[in-house]
Residue frames relative to the residue before (quaternion, step in Angstrom):
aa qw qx qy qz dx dy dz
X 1.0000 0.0000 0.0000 0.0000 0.00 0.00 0.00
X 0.6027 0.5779 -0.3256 0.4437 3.57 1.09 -0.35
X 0.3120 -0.7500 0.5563 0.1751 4.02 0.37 1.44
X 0.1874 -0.7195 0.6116 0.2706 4.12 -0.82 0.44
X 0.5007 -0.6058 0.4480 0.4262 3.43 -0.73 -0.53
X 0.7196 0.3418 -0.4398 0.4147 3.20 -1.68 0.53
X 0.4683 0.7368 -0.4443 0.2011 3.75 0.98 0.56
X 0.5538 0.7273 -0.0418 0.4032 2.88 1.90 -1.58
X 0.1330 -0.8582 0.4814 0.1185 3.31 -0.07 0.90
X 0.6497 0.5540 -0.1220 0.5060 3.03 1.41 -1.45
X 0.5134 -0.7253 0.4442 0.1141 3.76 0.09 1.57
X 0.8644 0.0362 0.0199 0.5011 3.46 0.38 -1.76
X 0.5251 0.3119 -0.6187 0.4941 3.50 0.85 1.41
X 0.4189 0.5859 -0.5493 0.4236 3.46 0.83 0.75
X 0.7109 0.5368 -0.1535 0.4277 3.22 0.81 -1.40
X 0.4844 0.6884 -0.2026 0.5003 3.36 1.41 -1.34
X 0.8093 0.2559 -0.0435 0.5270 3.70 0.23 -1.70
X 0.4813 0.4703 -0.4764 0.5659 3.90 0.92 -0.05
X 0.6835 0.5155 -0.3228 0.4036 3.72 0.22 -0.96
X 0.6310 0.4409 -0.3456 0.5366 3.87 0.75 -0.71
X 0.7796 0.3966 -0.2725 0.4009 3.63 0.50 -1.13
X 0.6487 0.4617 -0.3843 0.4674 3.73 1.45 -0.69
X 0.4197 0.6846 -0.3961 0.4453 3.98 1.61 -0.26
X 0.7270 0.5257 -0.2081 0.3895 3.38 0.82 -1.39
X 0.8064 0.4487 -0.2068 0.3250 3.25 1.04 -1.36
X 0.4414 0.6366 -0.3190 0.5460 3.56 2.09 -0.27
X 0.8597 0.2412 -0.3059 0.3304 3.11 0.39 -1.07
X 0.5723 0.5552 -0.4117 0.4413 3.79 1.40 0.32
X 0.6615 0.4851 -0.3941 0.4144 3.63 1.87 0.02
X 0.5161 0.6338 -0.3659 0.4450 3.30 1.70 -0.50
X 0.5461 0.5061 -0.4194 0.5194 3.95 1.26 -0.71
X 0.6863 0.6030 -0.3040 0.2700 2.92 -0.09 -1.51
X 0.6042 0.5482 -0.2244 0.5329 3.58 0.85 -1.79
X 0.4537 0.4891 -0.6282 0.4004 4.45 0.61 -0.53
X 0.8575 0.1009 0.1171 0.4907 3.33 -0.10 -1.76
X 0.3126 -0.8323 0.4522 0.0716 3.37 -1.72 0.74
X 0.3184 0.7592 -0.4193 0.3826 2.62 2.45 -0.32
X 0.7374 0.2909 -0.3375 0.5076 3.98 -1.17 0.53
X 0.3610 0.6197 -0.6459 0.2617 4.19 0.54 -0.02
X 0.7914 0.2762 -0.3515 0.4170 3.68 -0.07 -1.09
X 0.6807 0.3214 -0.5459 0.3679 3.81 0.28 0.27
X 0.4438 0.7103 -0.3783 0.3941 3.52 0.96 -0.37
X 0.7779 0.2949 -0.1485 0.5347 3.54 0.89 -1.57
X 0.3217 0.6235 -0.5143 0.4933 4.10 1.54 0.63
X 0.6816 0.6423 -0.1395 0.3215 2.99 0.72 -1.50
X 0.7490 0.4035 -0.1601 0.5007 3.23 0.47 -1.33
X 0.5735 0.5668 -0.3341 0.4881 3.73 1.02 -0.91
X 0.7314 0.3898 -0.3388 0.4453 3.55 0.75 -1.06
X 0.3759 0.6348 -0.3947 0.5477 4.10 1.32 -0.57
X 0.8130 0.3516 -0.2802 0.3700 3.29 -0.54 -1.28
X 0.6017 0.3999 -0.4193 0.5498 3.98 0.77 -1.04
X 0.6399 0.4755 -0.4681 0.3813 3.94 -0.12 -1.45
X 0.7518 0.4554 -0.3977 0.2631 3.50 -0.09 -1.22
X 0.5037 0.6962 -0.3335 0.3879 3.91 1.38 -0.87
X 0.7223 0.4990 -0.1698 0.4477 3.32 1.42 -1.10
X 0.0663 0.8436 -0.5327 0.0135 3.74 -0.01 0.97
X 0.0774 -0.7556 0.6451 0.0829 3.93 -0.92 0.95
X 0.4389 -0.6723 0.5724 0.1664 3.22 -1.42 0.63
X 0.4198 -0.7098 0.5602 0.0778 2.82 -1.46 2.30
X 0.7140 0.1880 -0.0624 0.6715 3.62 0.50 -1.47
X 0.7168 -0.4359 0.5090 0.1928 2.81 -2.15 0.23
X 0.6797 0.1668 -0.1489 0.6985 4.10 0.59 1.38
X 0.9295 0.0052 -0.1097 0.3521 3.59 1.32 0.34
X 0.2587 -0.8824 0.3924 0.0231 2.95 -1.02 1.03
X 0.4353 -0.7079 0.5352 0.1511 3.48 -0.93 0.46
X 0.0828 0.6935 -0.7104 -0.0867 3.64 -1.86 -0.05
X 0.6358 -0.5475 0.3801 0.3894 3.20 -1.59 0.85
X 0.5292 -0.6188 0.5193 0.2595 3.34 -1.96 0.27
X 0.3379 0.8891 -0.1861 -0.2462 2.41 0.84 -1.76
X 0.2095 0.6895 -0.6457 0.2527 3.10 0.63 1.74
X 0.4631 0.6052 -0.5241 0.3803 3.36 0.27 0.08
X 0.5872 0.4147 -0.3615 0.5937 4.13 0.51 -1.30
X 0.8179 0.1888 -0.2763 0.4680 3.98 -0.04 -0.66
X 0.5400 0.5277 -0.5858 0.2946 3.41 0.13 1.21
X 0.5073 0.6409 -0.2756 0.5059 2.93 1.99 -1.11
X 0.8347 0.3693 -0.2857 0.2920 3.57 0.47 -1.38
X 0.8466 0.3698 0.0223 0.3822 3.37 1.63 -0.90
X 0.2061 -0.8103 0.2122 0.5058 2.62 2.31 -0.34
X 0.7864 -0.3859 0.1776 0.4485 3.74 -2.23 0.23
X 0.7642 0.3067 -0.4233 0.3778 3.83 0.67 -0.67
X 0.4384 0.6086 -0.5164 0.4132 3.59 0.47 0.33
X 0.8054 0.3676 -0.2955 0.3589 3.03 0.37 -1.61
X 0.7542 0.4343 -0.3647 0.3310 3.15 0.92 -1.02
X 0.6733 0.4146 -0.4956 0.3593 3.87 0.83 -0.07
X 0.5313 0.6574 -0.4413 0.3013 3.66 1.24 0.06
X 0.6333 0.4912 -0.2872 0.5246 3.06 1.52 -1.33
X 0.6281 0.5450 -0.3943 0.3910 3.74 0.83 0.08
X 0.5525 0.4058 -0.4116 0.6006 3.59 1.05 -0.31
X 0.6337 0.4746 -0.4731 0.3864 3.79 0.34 -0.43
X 0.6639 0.4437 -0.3471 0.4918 3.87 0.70 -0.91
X 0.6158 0.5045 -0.4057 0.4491 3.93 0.88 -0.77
X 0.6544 0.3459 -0.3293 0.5862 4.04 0.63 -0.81
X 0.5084 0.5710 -0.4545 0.4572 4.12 0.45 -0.04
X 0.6067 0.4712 -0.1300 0.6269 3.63 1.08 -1.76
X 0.9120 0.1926 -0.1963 0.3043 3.35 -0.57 -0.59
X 0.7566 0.5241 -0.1134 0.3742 3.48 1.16 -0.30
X 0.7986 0.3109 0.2443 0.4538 2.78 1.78 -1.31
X 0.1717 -0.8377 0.4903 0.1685 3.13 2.61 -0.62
X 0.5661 0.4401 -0.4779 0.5074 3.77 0.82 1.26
X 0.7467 0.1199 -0.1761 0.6301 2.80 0.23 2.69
X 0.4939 -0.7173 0.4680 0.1500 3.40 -0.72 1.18
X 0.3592 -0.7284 0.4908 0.3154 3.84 -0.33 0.77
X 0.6769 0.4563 -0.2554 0.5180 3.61 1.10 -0.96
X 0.6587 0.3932 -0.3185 0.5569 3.63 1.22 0.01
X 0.2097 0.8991 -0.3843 0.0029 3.49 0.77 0.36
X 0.6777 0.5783 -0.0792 0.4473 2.49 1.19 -1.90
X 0.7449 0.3705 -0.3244 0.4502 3.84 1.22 -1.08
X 0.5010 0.6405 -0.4225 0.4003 3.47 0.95 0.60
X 0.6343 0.4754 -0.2195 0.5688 3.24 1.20 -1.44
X 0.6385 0.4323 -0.3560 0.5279 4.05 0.89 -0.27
X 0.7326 0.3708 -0.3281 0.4672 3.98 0.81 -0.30
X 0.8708 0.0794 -0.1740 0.4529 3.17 1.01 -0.40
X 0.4217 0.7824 -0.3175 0.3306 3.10 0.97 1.22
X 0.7482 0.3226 0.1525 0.5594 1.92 0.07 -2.97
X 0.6759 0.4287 -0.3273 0.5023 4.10 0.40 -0.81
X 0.7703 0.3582 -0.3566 0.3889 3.46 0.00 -0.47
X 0.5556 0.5366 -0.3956 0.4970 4.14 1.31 -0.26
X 0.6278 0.4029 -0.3595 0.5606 3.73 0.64 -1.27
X 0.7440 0.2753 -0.4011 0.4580 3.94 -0.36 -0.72
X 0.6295 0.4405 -0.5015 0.3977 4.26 0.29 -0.11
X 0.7267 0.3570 -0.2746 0.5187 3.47 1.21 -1.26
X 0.2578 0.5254 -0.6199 0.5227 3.97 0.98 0.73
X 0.8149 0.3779 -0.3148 0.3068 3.74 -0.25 -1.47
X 0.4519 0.7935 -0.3195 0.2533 3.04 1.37 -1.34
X 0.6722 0.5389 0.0375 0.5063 3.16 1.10 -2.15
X 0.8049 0.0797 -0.2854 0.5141 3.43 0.05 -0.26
X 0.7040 0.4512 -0.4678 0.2864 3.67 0.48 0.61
X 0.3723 0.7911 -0.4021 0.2718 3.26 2.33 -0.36
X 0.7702 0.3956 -0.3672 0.3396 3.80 0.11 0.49
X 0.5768 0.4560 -0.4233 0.5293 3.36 1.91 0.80
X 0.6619 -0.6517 0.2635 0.2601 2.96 -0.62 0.69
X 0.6434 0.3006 -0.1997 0.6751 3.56 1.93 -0.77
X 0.0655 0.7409 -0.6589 0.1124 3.73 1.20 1.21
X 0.7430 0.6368 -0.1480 0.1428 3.14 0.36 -1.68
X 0.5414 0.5399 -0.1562 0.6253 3.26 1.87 -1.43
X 0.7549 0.5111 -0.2789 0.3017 3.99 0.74 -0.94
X 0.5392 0.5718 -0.2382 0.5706 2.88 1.73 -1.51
X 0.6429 0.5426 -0.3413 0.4192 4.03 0.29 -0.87
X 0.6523 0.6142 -0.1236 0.4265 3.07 1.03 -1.26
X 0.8650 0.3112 -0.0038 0.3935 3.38 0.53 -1.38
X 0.6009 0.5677 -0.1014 0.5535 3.00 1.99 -1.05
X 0.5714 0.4723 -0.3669 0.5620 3.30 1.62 -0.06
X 0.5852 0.5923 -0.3297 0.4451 3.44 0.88 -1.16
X 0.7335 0.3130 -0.3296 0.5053 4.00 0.52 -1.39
X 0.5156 0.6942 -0.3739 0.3353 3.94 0.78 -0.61
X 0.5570 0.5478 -0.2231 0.5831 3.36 1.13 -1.60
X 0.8605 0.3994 -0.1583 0.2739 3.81 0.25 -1.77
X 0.7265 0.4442 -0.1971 0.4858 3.12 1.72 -0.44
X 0.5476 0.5960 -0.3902 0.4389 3.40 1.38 -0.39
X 0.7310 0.4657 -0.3505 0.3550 3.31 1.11 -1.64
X 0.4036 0.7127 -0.4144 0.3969 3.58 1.88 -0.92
X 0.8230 0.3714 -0.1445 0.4048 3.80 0.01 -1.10
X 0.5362 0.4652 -0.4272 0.5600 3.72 1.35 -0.38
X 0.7800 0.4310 -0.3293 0.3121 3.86 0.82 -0.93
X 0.4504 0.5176 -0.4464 0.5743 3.68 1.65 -0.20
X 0.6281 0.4482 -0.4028 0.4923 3.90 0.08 -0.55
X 0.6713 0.4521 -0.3868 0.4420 3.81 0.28 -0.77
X 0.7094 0.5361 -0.2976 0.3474 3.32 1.36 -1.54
X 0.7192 0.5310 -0.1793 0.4107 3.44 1.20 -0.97
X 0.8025 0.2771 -0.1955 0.4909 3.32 0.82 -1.15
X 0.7844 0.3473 -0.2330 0.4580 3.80 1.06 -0.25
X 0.1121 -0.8816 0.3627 0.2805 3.40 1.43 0.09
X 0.0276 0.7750 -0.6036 0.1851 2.82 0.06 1.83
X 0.6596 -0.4806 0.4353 0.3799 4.04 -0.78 1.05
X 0.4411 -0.6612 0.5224 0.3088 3.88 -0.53 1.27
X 0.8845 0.3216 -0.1649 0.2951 3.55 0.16 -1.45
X 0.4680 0.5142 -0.4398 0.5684 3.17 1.21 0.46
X 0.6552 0.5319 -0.3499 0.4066 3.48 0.70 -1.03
X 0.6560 0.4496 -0.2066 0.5700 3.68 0.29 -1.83
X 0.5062 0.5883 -0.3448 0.5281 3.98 0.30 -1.03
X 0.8700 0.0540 -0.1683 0.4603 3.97 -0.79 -0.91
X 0.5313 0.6723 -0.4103 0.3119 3.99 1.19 -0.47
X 0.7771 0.1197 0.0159 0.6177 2.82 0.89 -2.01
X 0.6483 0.4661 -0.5482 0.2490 3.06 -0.36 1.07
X 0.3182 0.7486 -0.2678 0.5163 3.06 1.94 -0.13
X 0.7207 0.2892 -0.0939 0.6230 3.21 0.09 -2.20
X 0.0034 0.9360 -0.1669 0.3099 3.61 -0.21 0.51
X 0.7257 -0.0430 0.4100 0.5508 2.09 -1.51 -2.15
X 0.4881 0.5143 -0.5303 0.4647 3.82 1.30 -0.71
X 0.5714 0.7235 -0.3448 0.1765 3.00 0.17 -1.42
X 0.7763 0.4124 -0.2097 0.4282 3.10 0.50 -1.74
X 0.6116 0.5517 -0.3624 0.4362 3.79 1.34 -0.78
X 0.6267 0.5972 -0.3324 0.3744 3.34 1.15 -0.78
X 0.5300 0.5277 -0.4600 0.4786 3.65 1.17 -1.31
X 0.6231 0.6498 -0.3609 0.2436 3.35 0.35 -1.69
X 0.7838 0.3146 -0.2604 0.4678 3.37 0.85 -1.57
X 0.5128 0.6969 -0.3222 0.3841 3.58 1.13 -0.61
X 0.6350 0.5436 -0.2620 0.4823 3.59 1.31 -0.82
X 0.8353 0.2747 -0.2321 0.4158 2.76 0.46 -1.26
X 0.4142 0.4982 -0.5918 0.4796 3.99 1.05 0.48
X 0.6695 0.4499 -0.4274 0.4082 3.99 0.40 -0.38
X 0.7916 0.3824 -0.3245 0.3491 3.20 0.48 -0.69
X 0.5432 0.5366 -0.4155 0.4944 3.70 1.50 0.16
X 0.5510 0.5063 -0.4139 0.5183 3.87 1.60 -0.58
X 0.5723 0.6530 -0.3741 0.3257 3.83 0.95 -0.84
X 0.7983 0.4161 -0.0955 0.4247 3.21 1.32 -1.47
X 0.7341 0.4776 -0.0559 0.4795 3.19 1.36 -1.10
X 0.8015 -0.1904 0.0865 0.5603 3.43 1.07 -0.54
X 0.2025 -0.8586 0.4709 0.0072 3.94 0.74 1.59
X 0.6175 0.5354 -0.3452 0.4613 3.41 1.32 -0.86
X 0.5617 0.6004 -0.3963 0.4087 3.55 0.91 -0.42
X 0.5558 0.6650 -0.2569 0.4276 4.08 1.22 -0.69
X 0.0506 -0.8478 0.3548 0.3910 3.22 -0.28 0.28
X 0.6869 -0.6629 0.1177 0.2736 3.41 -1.33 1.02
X 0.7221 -0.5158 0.3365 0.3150 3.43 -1.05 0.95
X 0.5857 0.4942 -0.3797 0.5182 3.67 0.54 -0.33
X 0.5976 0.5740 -0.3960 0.3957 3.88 0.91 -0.78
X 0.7418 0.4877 -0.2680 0.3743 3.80 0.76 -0.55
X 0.2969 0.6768 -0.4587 0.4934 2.96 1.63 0.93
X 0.5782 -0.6793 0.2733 0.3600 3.93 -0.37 1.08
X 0.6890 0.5220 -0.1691 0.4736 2.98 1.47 -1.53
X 0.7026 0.3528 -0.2089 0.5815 3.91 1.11 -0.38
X 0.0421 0.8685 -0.4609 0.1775 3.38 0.74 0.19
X 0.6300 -0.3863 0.1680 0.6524 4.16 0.54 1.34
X 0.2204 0.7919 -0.4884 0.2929 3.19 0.29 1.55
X 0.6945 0.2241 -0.0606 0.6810 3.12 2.20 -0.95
X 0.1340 0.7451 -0.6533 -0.0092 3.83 -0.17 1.03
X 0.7081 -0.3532 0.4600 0.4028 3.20 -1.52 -0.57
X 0.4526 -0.6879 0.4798 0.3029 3.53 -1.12 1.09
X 0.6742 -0.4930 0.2988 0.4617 3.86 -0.83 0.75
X 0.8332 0.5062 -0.1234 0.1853 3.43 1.20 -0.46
X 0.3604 0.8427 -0.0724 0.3933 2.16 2.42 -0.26
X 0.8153 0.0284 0.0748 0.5735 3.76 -0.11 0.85
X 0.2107 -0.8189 0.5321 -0.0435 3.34 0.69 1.92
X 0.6808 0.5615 -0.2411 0.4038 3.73 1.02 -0.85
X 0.7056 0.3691 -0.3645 0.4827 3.49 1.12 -1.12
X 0.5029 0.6115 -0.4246 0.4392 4.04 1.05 0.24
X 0.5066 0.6008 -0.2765 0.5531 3.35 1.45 -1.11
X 0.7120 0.4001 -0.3391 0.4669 4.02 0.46 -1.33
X 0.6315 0.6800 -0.2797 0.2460 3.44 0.97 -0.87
X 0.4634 0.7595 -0.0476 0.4540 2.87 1.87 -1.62
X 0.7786 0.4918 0.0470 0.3870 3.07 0.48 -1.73
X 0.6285 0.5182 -0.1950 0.5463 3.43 1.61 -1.08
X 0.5760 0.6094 -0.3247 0.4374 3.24 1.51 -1.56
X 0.7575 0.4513 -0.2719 0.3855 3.47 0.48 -1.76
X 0.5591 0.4917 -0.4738 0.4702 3.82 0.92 -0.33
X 0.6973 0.4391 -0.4417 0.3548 3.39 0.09 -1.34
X 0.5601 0.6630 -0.3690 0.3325 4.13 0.88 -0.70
X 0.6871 0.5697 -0.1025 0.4392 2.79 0.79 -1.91
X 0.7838 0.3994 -0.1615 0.4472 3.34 1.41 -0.60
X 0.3931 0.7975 -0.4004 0.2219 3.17 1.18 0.05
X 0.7567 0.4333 -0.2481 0.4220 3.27 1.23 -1.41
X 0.4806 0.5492 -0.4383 0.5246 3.75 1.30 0.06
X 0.4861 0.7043 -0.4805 0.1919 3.56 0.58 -0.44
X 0.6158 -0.5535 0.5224 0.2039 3.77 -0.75 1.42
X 0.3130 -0.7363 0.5907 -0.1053 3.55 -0.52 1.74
X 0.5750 0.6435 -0.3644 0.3499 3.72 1.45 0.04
X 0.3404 -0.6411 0.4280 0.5384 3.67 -0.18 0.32
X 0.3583 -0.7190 0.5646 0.1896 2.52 -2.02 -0.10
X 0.7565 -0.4617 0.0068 0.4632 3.46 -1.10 1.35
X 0.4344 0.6240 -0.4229 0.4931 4.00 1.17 -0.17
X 0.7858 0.3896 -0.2216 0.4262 3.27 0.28 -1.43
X 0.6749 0.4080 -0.3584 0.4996 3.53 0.45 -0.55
X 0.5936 0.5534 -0.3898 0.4353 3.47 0.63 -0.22
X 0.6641 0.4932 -0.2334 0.5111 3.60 0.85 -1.45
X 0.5572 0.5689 -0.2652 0.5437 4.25 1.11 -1.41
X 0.8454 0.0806 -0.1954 0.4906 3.90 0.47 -0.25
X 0.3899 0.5887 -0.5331 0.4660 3.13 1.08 0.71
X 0.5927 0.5601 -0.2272 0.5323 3.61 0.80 -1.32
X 0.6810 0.3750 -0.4509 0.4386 3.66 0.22 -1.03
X 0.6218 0.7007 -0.2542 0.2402 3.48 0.65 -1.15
X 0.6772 0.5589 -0.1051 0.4669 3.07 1.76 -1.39
């Protein structure tokens, strides 16, 4: 899911689709900047993103996949958090790591940001008056995040790199997906242990009011335990790194017969 650079043929639907995702990421730093209360769980967060994502397992046979996981940090922190957290994670990916195109920045931070927060904090909203809103929206909002980001990285490939639609849409989105659906899975059930274990850590249900919008997180201190779960995710995703699945992933196999094609 991470676009590199020099793929884009098409100059000003580069420019075009950088502009939506660089639109997104101002206006979730310009919230964000109101209030600061939630920075140190926010920046838990992102640390644990940035290791998980390194860690790719294989869905189909010739591909593989890795978590997003903006969806779990919309639920916990809401969309402008997540989405400027998940943006410092793609900028140290870019700039550190050559995971992701620096001149493609922005259409990363729109596929696997900005789209997956608005459609979790879509669910977010219409389930906030059940009590398992929070676990569903994680859940499901990962699943459409996964299905719609890869959906829009594979119309960009289709347009700007003329890459073959049904091969493209075909290994993108179906891939991201089926990840997807494991991800909601794992994404739930990290809400529903923050539900039980540390609720203050969520961010608070009044905030999803337009006008308050992550206006009320949790104080940095709030819910010693859900820092403890955090911890704990971090040290797995480490521990896992060197197992990490050497198969491409649904990008690469897409780009590897594009090329032959060419």
């Amino acid at each position: 899911m991470h676009l590199a650079d020099g793929i884009i043929d098409d100059p000003m639907l580069l420019l075009g689709v950088s502009c939506l995702g660089a639109a997104a990421v101002v206006t979730a730093i310009t919230r964000v900047k109101r209030c600061t209360r939630g920075a140190a769980w926010t920046g838990a967060l992102a640390a644990f993103v940035l290791a998980a994502q390194a860690v790719n397992v294989p869905v189909v046979p010739g591909a593989s996949a890795h978590v997003v996981g903006t969806g779990l940090m919309t639920v916990t922190v809401g969309p402008a958090r997540a989405i400027a957290g998940m943006f410092g994670v793609l900028l140290v990916q870019a700039l550190l790591f050559a995971d992701g195109g620096v001149t493609v920045l922005f259409v990363n931070a729109l596929n696997l940001a900005a789209i997956p927060a608005l459609l979790t904090h879509l669910m977010r909203r219409l389930l906030q008056r059940s009590a398992r809103g929070p676990v569903v929206a994680a859940g499901l909002g990962t699943l459409l995040g996964n299905l719609f980001g890869a959906t829009s990285l594979a119309t960009v490939l289709v347009a700007g790199a003329a890459a073959p639609p049904a091969m493209t849409y075909g290994w993108l989105v179906g891939i991201q997906t089926a990840a997807g659906a494991v991800e909601g899975l794992i994404a739930a059930a990290s809400v529903a242990y923050l539900l039980q274990r540390a609720p203050g850590l969520l961010v608070a249900e009044s905030s999803l009011a337009p006008r308050a919008l992550d206006e009320r997180v949790a104080e940095p201190g709030a819910g010693l335990s859900g820092y403890g779960g955090v911890l704990v995710l971090l040290g797995v995703a480490l521990l896992a790194l060197p197992f990490a699945s050497q198969v491409p992933d649904a990008l690469e196999v897409v780009l590897e017969r594009l090329g032959e094609l060419r």
